[in-house]
C-alpha positions as CSV (number, residue, x, y, z in Angstrom):
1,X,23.0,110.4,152.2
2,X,25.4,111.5,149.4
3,X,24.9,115.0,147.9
4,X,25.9,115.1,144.2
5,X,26.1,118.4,142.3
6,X,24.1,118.2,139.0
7,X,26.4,119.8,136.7
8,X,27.9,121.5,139.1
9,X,26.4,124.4,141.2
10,X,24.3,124.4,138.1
11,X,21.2,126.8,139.6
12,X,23.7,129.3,140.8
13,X,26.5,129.1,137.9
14,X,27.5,128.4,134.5
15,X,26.3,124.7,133.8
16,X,29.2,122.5,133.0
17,X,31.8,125.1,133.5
18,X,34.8,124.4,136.3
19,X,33.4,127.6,138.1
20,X,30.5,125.6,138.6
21,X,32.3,122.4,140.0
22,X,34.2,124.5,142.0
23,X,31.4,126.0,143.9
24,X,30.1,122.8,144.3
25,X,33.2,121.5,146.1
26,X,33.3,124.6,148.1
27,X,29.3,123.7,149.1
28,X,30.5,120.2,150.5
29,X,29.1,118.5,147.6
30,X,30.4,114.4,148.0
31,X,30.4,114.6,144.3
32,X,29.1,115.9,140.8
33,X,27.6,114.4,138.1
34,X,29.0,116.3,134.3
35,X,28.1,114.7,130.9
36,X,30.8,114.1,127.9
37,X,30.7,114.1,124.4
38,X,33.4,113.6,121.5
39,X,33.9,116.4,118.8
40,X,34.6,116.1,115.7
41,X,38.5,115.3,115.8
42,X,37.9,112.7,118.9
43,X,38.3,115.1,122.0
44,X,36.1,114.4,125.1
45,X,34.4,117.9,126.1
46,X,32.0,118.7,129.3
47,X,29.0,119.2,128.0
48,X,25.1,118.2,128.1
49,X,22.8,119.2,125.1
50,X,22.5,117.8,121.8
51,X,23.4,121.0,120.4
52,X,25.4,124.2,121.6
53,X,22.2,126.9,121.3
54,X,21.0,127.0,124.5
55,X,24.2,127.5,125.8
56,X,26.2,129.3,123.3
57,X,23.7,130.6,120.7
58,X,25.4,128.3,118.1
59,X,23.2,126.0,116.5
60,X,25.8,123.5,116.1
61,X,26.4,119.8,117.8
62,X,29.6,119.0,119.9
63,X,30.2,116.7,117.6
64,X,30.0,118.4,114.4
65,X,32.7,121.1,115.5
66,X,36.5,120.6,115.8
67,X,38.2,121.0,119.2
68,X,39.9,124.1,118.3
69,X,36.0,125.9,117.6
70,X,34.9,124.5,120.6
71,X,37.4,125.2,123.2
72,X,36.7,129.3,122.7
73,X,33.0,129.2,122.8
74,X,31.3,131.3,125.9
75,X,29.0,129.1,127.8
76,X,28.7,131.9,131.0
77,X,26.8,134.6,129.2
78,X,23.6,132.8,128.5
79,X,23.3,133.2,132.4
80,X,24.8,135.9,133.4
81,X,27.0,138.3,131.1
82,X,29.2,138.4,134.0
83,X,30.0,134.8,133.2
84,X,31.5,135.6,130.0
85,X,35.0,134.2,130.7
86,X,33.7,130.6,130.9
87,X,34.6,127.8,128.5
88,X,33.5,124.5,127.6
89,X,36.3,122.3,129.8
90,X,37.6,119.2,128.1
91,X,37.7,115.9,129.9
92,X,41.5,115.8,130.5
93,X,40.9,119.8,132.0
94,X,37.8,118.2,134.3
95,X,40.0,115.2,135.8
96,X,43.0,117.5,136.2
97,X,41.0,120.3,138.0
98,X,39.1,118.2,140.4
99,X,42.1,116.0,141.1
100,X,40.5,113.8,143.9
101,X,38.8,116.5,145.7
102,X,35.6,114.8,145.2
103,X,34.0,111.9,143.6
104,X,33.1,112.0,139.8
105,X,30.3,110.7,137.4
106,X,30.7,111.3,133.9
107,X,27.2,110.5,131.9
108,X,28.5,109.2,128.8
109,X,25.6,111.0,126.2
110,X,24.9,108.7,123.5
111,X,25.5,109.8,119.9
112,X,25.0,106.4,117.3
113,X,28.6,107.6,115.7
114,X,30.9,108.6,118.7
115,X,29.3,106.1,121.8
116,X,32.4,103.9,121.4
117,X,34.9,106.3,120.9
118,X,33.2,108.2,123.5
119,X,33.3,105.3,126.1
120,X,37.1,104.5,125.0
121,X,38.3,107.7,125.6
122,X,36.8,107.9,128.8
123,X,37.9,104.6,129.9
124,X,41.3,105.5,129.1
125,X,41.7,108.5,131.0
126,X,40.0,107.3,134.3
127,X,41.6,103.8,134.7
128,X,43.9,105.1,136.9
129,X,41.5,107.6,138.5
130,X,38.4,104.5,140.0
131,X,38.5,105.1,143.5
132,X,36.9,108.8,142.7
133,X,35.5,108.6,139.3
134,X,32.4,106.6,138.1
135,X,30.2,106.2,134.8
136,X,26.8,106.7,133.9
137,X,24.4,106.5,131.2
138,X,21.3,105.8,130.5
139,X,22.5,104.0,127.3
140,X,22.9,100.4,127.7
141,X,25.1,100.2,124.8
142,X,27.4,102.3,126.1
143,X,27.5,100.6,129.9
144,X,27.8,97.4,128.3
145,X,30.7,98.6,126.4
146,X,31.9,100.5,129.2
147,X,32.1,97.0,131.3
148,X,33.5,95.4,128.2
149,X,36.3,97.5,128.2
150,X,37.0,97.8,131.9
151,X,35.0,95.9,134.4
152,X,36.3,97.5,137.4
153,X,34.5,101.0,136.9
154,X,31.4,101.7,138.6
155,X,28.6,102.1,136.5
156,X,25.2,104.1,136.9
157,X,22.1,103.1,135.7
158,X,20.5,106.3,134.4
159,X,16.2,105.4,134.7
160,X,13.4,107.6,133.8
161,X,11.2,105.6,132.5
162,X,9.2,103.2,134.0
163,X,9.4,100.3,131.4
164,X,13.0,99.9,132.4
165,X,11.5,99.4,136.3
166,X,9.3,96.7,134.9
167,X,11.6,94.7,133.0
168,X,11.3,90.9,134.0
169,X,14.9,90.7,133.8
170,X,16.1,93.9,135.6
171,X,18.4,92.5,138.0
172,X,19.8,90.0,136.2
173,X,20.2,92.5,132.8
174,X,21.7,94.9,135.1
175,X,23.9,92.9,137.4
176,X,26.5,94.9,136.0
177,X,25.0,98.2,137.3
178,X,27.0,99.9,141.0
179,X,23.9,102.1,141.2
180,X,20.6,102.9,139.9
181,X,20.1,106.7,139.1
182,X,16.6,107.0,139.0
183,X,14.3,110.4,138.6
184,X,13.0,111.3,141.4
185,X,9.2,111.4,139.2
186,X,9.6,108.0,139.5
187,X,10.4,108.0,143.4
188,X,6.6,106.3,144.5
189,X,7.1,103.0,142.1
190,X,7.5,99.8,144.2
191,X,10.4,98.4,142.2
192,X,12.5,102.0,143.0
193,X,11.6,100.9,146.7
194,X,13.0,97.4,146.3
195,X,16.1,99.1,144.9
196,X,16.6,101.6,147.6
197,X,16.5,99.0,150.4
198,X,18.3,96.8,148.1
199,X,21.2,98.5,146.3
200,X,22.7,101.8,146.0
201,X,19.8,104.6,144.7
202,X,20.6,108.0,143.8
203,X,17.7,110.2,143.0
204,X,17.4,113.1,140.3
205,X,17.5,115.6,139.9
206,X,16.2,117.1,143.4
207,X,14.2,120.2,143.8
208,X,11.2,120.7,145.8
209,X,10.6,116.8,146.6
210,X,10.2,115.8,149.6
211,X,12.1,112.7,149.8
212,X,12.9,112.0,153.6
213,X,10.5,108.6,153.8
214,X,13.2,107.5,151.1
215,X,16.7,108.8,153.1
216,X,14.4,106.4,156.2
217,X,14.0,103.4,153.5
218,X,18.1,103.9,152.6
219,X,18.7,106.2,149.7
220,X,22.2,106.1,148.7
221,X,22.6,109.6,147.5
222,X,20.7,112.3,145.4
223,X,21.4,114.6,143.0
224,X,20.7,118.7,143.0
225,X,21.4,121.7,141.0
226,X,21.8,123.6,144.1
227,X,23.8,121.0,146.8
228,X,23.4,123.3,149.7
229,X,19.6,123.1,149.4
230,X,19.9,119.0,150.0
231,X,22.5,120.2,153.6
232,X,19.2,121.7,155.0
């Protein structure tokens, strides 16, 4: 089964921050999953939340704020003032630092004015990188466009909800789909069964489940804050 970081060593470190990622690589993490959004002026930054408060105090949206605001905002000290020196990485930063040393998911977050130029912008910096970097979303707009643009990336569909299980037409409407991301809440539901003996499952985000009847059934991979705790 695949180990994948959820935002990095998010429970130990800085959420989204390379010191995060880092650790995660140095846990023997097979990959991480980090999130990207567009700011103002069209940059792609690492980052999850609609807004920067929980992070940064700043009750502000990525994509209000120009690149130039954003790149000196603390993100560590929420956590731990010793953190302090942590900054939000942009995507070009992310795909230099991790450089092949481990697989990549970006979740592209959707935002109804930046999806596309969210989704071209990551397209164009990864085509060269698909034999370690992947996309996800839970968007259908944005995998659809994704695929549009560049049908040999690996897409994830992001699930936590069951209506999306019980679609009639799931696996025709998702043909398109690598692998199926699902929430681990949803881990009893017969169709995530079909799917795990079927096609490539990753589960999120891991804490206290027990999910080793699923690793029997075939589960592709799953997803942690802390990868070390899914090595035990």
């Amino acid at each position: 089964m695949k180990i994948i970081a959820h935002r990095g060593f998010s429970e130990n470190y800085p959420e989204n921050s390379l010191l995060a990622f880092n650790k995660a690589i140095e846990a023997g993490a097979d990959g991480i999953e980090t999130d990207v959004r567009m700011s103002l002026d069209g940059m792609a930054f690492i980052f999850h939340d609609s807004s920067l408060k929980r992070i940064t105090g700043k009750d502000e949206s990525i994509e209000s704020q120009y690149s130039d605001y954003i790149k000196h905002l603390d993100i560590g000290s929420w956590m731990n003032e010793k953190f302090h020196n942590q900054r939000l990485p942009t995507l070009e930063t992310l795909l230099h630092h991790i450089h092949e040393r481990t697989n990549l998911i970006l979740e592209i977050k959707y935002h109804a004015d930046t999806y596309e130029q969210a989704s071209e912008a990551v397209e164009h910096a990864i085509r060269d990188k698909l034999t370690w970097v992947e996309v996800s979303s839970f968007s259908d707009e944005i995998l659809l466009y994704i695929h549009k643009l560049n049908p040999d990336i690996r897409l994830h569909k992001l699930i936590d909800k069951v209506e999306v299980l019980q679609r009639e037409d799931f696996d025709s409407f998702y043909s398109f789909a690598s692998y199926f991301d699902i929430s681990v809440n949803l881990r009893e539901h017969d169709k995530s069964k079909e799917l795990i003996r079927d096609s490539k499952v990753v589960f999120w985000t891991v804490g206290d489940e027990e999910i080793s009847d699923f690793i029997a059934l075939g589960l592709y991979g799953a997803m942690s804050n802390n990868p070390l705790s899914l090595k035990k």
